[in-house]
N, C-alpha and C positions, 0 to 999 in steps of 0.2 A: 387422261391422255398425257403422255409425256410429252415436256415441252423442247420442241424441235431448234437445235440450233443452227443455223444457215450461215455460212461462211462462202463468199462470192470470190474468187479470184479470177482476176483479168491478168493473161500472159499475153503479152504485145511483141510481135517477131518482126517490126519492122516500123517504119514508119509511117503515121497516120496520115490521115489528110481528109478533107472534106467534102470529099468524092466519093470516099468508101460506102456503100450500101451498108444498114448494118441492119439487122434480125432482130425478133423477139421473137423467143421460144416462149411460150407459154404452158406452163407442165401442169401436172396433178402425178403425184406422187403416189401409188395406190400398193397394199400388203394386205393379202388375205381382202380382196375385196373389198378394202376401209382405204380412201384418201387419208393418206397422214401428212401430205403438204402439197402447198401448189405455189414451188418458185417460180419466176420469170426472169431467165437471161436474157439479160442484150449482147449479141454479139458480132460487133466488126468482120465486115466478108471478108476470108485471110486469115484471121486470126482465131487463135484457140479461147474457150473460155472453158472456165472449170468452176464445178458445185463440187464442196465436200459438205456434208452433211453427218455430224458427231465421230467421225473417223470409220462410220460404219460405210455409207454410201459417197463414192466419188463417181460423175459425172464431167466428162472431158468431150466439149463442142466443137466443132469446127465446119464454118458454114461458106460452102462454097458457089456463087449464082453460075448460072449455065446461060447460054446465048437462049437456048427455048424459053426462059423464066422460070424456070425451076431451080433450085437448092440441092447441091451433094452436101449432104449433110454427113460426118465422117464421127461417129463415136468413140469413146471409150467409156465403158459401164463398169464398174469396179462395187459388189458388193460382198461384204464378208471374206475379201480376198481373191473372192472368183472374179474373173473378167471378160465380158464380150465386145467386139468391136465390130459394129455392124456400118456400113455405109450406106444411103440408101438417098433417090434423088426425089426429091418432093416439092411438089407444089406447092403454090404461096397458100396459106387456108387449110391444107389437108393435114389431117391428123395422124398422128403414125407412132408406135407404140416398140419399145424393147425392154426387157426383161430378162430376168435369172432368180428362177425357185419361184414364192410365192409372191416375190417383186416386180411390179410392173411401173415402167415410165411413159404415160402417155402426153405427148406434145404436138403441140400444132406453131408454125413457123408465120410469122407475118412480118411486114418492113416495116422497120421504125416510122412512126408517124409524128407531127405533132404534138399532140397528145402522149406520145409517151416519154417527152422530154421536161 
């Protein structure tokens, strides 16, 4: 198996503070039915965070909370060129999955806890 390399970039559109909500995505990376990695983003409610992955796969986050407790989760999926930008509003817990060809991103969204700091 080729060894996967993970480049994490945080883009910051404003300024932080210690009020901010922030997320972790937790993924599994799957091709042809084979996991080939399972990164996990932290990402600041408001701000964008981006995976690129060997310049093949780029993943662009952006996690937005709702008054009901749910997540607009806003993407951009970029593999081999091609691009989908799906938006979609998800529960803390629930899992949810986008893809192009025989790649698929499935992640599930929780609040930073303790523990993940």
């Amino acid at each position: 198996m080729k060894r996967i390399l993970i480049i994490l970039l945080f883009l910051f559109s404003g300024y932080v503070n210690a009020d901010n909500e922030v997320f972790v995505f937790d993924s599994e990376i799957i091709v042809d039915s084979r996991v080939i990695g399972s990164p996990v983003l932290t990402v600041n409610a408001g701000e964008e965070a981006t995976l690129v992955i060997q310049d093949v796969y780029e993943l662009s986050l952006l996690a937005t909370p709702t008054e009901s407790g749910a997540v607009l989760v806003s993407a951009d999926l970029t593999i081999d060129k091609e691009t989908v930008s799906p938006r979609v509003l998800v529960n803390l817990g629930q899992k949810f999955r986008m893809g192009i060809g025989k790649t698929v991103i499935s992640m599930t969204i929780r609040q930073q806890s303790q523990d993940d700091i």
